[in-house]
C-alpha positions in Angstrom: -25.7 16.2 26.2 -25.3 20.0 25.9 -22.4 22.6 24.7 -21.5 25.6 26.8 -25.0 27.7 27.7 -27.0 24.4 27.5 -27.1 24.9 23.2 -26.6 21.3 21.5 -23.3 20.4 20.8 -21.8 21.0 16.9 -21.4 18.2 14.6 -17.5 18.3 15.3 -18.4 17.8 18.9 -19.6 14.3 18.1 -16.9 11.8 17.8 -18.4 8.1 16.2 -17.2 5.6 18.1 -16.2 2.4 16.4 -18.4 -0.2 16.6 -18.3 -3.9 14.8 -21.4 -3.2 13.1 -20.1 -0.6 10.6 -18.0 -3.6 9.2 -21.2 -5.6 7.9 -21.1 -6.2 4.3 -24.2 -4.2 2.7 -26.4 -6.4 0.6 -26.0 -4.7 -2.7 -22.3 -5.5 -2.2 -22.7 -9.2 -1.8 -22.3 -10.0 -5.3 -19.1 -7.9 -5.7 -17.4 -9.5 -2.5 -18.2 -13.3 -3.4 -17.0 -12.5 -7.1 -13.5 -11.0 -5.4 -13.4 -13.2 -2.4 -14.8 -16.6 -3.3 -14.9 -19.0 -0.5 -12.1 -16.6 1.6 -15.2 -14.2 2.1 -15.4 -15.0 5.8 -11.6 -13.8 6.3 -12.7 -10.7 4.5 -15.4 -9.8 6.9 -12.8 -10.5 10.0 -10.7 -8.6 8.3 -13.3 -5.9 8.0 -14.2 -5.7 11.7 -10.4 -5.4 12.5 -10.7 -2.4 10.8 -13.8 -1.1 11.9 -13.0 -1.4 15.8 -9.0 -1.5 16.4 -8.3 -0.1 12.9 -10.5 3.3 14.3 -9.6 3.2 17.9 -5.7 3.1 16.7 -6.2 5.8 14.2 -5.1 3.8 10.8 -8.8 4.4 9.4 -11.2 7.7 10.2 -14.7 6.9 12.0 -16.2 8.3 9.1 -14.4 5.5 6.7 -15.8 2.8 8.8 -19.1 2.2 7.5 -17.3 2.3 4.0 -14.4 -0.3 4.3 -16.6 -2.5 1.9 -17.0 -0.6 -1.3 -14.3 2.1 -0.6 -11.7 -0.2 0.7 -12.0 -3.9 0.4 -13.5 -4.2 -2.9 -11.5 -1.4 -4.2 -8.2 -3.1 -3.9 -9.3 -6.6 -4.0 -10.6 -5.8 -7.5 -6.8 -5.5 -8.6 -6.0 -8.7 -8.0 -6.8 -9.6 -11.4 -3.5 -8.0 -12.3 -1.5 -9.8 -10.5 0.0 -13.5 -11.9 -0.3 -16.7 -10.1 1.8 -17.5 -7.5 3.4 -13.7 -7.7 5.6 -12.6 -5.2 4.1 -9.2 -4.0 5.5 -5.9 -1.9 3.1 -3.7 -0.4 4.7 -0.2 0.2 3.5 2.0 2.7 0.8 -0.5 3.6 -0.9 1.5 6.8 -3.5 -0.6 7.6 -2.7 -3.4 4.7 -4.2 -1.7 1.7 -3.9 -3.1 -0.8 -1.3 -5.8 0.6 -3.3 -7.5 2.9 -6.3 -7.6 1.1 -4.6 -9.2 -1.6 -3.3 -12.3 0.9 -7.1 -12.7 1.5 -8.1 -12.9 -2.0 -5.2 -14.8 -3.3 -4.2 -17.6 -1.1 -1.2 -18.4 -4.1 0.2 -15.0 -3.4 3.6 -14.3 -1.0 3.3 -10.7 0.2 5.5 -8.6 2.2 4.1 -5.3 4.1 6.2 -2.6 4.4 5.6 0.4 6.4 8.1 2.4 8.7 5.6 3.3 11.3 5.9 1.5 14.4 1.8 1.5 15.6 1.4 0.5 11.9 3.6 -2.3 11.9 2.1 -3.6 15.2 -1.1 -3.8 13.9 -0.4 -5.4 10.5 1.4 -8.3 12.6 -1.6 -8.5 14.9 -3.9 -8.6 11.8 -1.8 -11.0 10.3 -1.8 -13.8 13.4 -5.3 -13.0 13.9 -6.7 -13.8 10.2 -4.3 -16.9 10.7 -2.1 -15.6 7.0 1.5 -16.2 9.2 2.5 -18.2 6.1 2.0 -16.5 3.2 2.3 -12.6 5.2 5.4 -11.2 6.5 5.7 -7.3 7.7 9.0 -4.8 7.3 9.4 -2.2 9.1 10.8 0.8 7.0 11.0 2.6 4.4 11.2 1.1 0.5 14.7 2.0 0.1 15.5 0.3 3.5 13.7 -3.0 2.0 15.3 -2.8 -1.2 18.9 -2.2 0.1 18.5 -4.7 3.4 18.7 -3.3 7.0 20.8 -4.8 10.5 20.4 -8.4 9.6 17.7 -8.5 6.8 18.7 -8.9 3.1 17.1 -6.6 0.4 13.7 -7.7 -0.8 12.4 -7.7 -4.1 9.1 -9.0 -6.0 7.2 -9.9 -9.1 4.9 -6.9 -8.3 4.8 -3.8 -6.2 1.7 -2.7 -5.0 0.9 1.2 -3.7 -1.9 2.6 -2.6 -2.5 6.5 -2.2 1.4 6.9 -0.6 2.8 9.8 -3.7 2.8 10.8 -7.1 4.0 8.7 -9.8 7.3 10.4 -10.4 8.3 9.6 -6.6 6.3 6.2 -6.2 8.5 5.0 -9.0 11.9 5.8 -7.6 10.6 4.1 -4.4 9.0 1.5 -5.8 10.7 -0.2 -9.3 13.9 -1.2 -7.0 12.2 -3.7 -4.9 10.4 -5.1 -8.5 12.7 -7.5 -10.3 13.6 -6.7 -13.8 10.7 -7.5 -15.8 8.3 -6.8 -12.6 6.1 -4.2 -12.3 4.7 -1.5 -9.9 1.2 -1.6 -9.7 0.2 1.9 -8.3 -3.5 2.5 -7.3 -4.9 5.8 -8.3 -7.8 7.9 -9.3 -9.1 10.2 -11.6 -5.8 11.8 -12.0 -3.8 8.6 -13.7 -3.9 9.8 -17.2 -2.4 13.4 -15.8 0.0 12.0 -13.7 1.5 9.9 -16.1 1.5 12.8 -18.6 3.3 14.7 -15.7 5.9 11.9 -14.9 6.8 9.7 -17.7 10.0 10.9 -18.1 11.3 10.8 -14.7 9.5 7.3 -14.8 11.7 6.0 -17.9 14.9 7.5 -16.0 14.6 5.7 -13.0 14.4 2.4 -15.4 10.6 2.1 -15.9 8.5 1.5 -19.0 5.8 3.4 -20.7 3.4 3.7 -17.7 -0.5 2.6 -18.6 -4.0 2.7 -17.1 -6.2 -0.6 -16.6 -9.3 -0.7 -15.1 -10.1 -3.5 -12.6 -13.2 -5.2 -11.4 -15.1 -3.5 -14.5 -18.7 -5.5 -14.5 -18.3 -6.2 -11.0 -17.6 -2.9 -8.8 -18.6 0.2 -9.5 -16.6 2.4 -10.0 -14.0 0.2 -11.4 -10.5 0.3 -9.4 -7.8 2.7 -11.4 -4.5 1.2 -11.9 -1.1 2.6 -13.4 1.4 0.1 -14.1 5.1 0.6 -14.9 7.5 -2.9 -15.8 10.9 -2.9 -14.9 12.7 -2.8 -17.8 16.1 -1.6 -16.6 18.3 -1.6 -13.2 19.5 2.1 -12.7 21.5 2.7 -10.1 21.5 5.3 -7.6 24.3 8.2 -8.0 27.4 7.0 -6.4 27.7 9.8 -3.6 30.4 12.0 -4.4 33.8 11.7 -1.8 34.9 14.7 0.2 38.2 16.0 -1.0 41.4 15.0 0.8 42.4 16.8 3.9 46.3 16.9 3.9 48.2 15.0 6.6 51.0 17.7 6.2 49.0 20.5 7.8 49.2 24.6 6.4 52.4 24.4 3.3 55.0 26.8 4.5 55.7 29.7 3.6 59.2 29.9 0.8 
């Protein structure tokens, strides 16, 4: 195949197509993945290909990401399940593709997660992936935003859970005021970020401890076993702050323009 005046065609011009190979798990990775997944390890690697072929051909993961779902993906937010309790309800806002929410549900059988994400060719795929891994039972998808879930919608009730999960969906200061309505008091947003946690919680802790939220702190998951270790920032619930009531419009008088004396 040749560009315009027969030259080879530029890197851009070469689209990866998805292909089920890119979701085998590398050997040096096996260890990692039957620490995190245990005997649920086959689920992970359908899971894996579901990303690798429909997750690419319906845009929720970049044909460059696909030979990385492993280490960059799966492990990554597998890893924090060791911050979650037994038998913890869990919300996943802004799930996209079901990371970390759905990876969770594979790890941790005990769990109850909810996915919530307001895009429509988001949410289809999240249901498909949920009736095709066979988790029906312990996975249930919402389609909205995370105010929509934690006030209710047209015949839904508000949501809320032990934890709230986030992956790579805002900055701490907005993530919060999202996120620590849909935890229960005493819950706790568990909020996956980078290099930057230590900054942004520097940045945000006092919009944080308005909105109801503790001291915000930094745990490192699936140290020993990944590599690098997953970054979490976690805020508990310590109070239930309202939202602003919104302010009424003056009344209009019924009696029309005063006239004149």
């Amino acid at each position: 195949m040749t560009g315009p005046g027969g030259t080879p065609p530029g890197p851009s011009a070469v689209r990866p197509e998805p292909s089920p190979a890119d979701a085998v798990l590398p050997a040096e990775l096996a260890d990692a993945a039957r620490t995190l997944f245990g005997d649920r390890l086959d689920l992970a690697a359908a899971y894996a290909e579901l990303l690798a072929t429909d997750g690419v051909v319906r845009g929720l993961i970049g044909p460059r990401e696909a030979p990385r779902i492993w280490d960059r993906h799966l492990l990554n937010c597998a890893a924090v399940a060791e911050r979650i309790p037994e038998g913890a309800t869990v919300i996943d806002v802004g799930s996209g593709a079901g990371l970390p929410g759905l990876v969770l549900a594979i790890a941790r059988p005990d769990l109850q997660v909810t996915l919530v994400e307001p895009l429509a060719r988001r949410t289809s795929f999240l249901i498909e992936a949920v009736q095709h891994l066979g988790l029906a039972k312990m996975v249930r998808v919402f389609r909205g935003r995370a105010d929509e879930a934690a006030s209710g919608g047209t015949g839904v009730g508000p949501i809320s859970a032990d934890v709230v999960t986030a992956r790579a969906v805002a900055p701490l200061d907005r993530l919060a005021g999202w996120c620590l309505p849909l935890a229960v008091p005493g819950g706790r947003l568990v909020a996956l970020k980078g290099s930057s946690a230590a900054d942004e919680i520097a940045e945000h802790a006092a919009t944080v401890e308005r909105l109801g939220g503790g001291e915000p702190t930094v745990h490192l998951c699936g140290v020993g076993v990944i590599d690098p270790a997953t970054t979490v920032v976690e805020v508990v619930r310590e109070r239930v702050v309202r939202p602003p009531a919104a302010k009424k419009a003056p009344k209009r008088s019924r009696g029309g323009r005063k006239k004149a004396r």
